[in-house]
N, C-alpha and C positions, 0 to 999 in steps of 0.2 A: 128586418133582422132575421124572421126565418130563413127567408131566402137563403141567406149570407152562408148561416149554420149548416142548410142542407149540402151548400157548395162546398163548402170547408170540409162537411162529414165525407161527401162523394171522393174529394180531391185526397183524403186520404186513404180512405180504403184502397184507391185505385193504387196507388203508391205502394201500398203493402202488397197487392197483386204482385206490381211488376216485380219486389224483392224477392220474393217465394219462388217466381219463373226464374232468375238469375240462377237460385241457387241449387236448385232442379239439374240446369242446363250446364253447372260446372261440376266435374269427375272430382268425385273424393279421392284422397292420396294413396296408391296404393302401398299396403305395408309389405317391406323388404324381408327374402324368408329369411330365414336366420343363418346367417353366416356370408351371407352376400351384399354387400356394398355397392356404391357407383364404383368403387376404384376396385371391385376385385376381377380379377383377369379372367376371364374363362377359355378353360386351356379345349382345344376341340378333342374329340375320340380320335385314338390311332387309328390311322387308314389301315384296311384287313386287307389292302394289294399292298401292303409295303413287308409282307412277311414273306419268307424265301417258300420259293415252290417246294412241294417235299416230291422225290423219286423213291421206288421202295429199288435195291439194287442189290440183285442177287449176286454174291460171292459163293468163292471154296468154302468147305470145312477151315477152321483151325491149321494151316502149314506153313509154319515158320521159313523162314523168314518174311514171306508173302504174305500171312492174315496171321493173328495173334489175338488170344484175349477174346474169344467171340465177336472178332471184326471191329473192336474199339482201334486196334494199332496194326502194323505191317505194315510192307509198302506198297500193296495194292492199296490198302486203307485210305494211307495219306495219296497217293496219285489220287486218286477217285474226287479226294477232299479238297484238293488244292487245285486240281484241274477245274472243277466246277463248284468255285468259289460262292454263285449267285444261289446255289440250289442245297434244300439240307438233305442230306442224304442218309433214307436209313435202309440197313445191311441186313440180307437173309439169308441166312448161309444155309447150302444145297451142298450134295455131294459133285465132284467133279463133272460126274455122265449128265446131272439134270443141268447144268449150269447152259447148257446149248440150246436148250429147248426153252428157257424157263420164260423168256421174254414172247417167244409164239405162242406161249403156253396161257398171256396174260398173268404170271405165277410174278413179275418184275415188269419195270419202265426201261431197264436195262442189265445186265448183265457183263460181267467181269472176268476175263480169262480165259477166253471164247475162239475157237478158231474158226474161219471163214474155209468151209468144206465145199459150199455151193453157193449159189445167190438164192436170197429166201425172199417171196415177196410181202413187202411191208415191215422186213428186220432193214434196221442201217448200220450198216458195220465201220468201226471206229480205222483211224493209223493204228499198227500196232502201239503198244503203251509198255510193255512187259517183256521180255528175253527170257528164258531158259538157256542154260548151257549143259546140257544132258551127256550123261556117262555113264561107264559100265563099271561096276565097281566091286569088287571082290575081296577075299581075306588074305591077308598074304601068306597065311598057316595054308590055305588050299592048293597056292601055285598053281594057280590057273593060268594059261595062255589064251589070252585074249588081244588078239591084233586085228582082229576084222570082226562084221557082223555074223560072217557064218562061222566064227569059233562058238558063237553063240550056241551052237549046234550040241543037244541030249546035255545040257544043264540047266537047273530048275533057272528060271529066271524072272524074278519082282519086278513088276512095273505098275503103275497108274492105270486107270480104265479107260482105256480106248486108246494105248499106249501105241499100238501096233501101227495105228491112222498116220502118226503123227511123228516118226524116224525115219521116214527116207524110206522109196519102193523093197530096197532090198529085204530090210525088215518087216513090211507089211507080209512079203511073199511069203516070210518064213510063218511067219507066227500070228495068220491071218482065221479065221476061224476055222477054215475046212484044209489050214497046213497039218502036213502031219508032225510036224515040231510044238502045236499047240499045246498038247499034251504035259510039257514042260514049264508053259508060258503060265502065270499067274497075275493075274489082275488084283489089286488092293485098290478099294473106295478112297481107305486114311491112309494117307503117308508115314502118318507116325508110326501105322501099323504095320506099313509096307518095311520100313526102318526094322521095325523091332523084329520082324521075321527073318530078315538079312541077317541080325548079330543072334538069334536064335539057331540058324542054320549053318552048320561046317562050311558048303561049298554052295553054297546060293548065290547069282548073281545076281545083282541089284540095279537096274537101269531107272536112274534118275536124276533131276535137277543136282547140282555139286552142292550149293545155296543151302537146298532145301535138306540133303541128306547129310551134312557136315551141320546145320545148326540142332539139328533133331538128334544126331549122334551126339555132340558135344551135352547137349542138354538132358541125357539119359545115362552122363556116365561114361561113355564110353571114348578110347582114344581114335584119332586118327590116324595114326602112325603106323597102327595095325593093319590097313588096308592099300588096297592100288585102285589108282582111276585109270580107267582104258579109254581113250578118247578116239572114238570109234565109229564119234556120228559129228564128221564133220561141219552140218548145218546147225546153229541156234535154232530153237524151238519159238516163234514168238505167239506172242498171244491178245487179241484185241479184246475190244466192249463192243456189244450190240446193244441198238436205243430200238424204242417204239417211233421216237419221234425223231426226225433227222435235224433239227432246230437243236435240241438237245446232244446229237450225234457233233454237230458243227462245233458246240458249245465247248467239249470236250474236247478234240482233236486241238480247238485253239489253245485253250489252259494247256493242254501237253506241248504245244508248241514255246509258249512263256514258259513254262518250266524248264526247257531245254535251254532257252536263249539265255534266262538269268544265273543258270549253273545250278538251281535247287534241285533236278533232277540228279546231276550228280550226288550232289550231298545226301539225298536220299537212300544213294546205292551205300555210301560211306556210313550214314547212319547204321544200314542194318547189313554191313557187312557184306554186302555181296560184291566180288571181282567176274567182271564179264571181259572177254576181249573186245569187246563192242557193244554200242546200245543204241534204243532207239534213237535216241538225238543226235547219234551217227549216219543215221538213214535221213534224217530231218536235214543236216546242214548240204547237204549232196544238191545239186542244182537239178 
């Protein structure tokens, strides 16, 4: 009978062994943190390449109809926005003379309103994007005759920085730096400024965009009715963008081409008033 009992005592201990190992070898439940389910969704983090490249993109000062607003609106504005749809684009406005260097300068990724004087290496120069239609423009209290550029000749005469470059050889000749007609030649940084010294002055002539000096005039008061435009430079004036990167050059040049083809370049000029006899998407559909 001992026997029996020490079997029976063995056979259970052993039994209670194995339960203790079982339960050792199975994983307690883990508790769920709070607010998390089996059915709740986990949504992943936004991918940080799905946000638009930023370009820093130096513009003009403030010159209506062209930049407004500290470069929120104009139509370089919107071109710049709607050509390079992919890319966010924020605006540093430079006076006209830095706007050519600013991108060699590392000061930009690209730059706006820009003329292609020489080939730069490592700048990529855009299609043109932009027209001026430049004139002489005067008071009709002065009666001035003005039918060529060298009536231009011993009257003070407004223009833009680096205006000379950029009207056809005749004009450079005169009013170049070591002409003896410089003397009369005045360079203005602002437009607005260049504007308000025109209607300041009895007999000053005024060489500049029509665009730019009819929305500045109107917006200051004054009428137009009072003045003559002398169209005296037969070539538009046009003007590109230069990139760092030619990827981004390419990028551009195409959104200018869509713009042209859907007619939103049109509507832009309609927007902000401007009449050209021609534009660039005239140059575009040419074979």
């Amino acid at each position: 009978m001992n026997g029996c009992r020490l079997s029976t005592a063995a056979g259970l201990m052993l039994l209670a062994m194995c339960l203790t190992a079982c339960q050792k070898s199975t994983p307690a439940p883990q508790q769920e943190e709070p607010g998390i389910t089996a059915e709740t969704e986990i949504i992943p983090e936004p991918d940080a390449g799905s946000e638009k490249q930023q370009l820093n993109v130096a513009i003009s000062t403030d010159i209506a109809p062209y930049v407004m607003q500290n470069a929120t609106t104009g139509i370089e504005v919107d071109i710049a926005t709607q050509a390079l749809p992919d890319y966010k684009l924020n605006f540093i406005q430079m006076p006209y003379a830095k706007l050519q260097a600013a991108v060699a300068e590392d000061q930009a990724d690209l730059a706006l309103g820009v003329q292609q004087f020489k080939d730069v290496e490592g700048i990529f120069y855009s299609d043109n994007f932009i027209d001026f239609t430049n004139a002489a423009i005067t008071k009709k209290s002065a009666k001035l005759k003005i039918e060529k550029v060298a009536d231009l000749a011993d009257h003070k005469v407004l223009t833009w920085q680096d205006a000379y470059r950029e009207l056809g050889p005749e004009f450079e000749k005169m009013f170049s730096p070591d002409a003896p007609q410089r003397k009369n030649y005045v360079e203005v940084a602002d437009q607005g400024q260049q504007v308000k010294q025109f209607w300041e002055d009895k007999a000053a002539v005024i060489v500049i965009d029509k665009a730019i000096f009819n929305a500045i005039s109107q917006a200051t008061g004054h009428k137009l009715d009072e003045v003559e435009y002398h169209a005296i430079f037969p070539q538009t004036t046009y003007f590109k963008a230069n990139f760092e990167e030619p990827s981004v050059r390419d990028a551009f040049n195409a959104g200018l081409q869509k713009l042209c083809q859907s007619g939103e370049y049109a509507k832009l000029l309609k927007k902000y008033n401007i009449d050209l006899p021609g534009t660039i998407c005239d140059q575009k559909s040419k074979p």
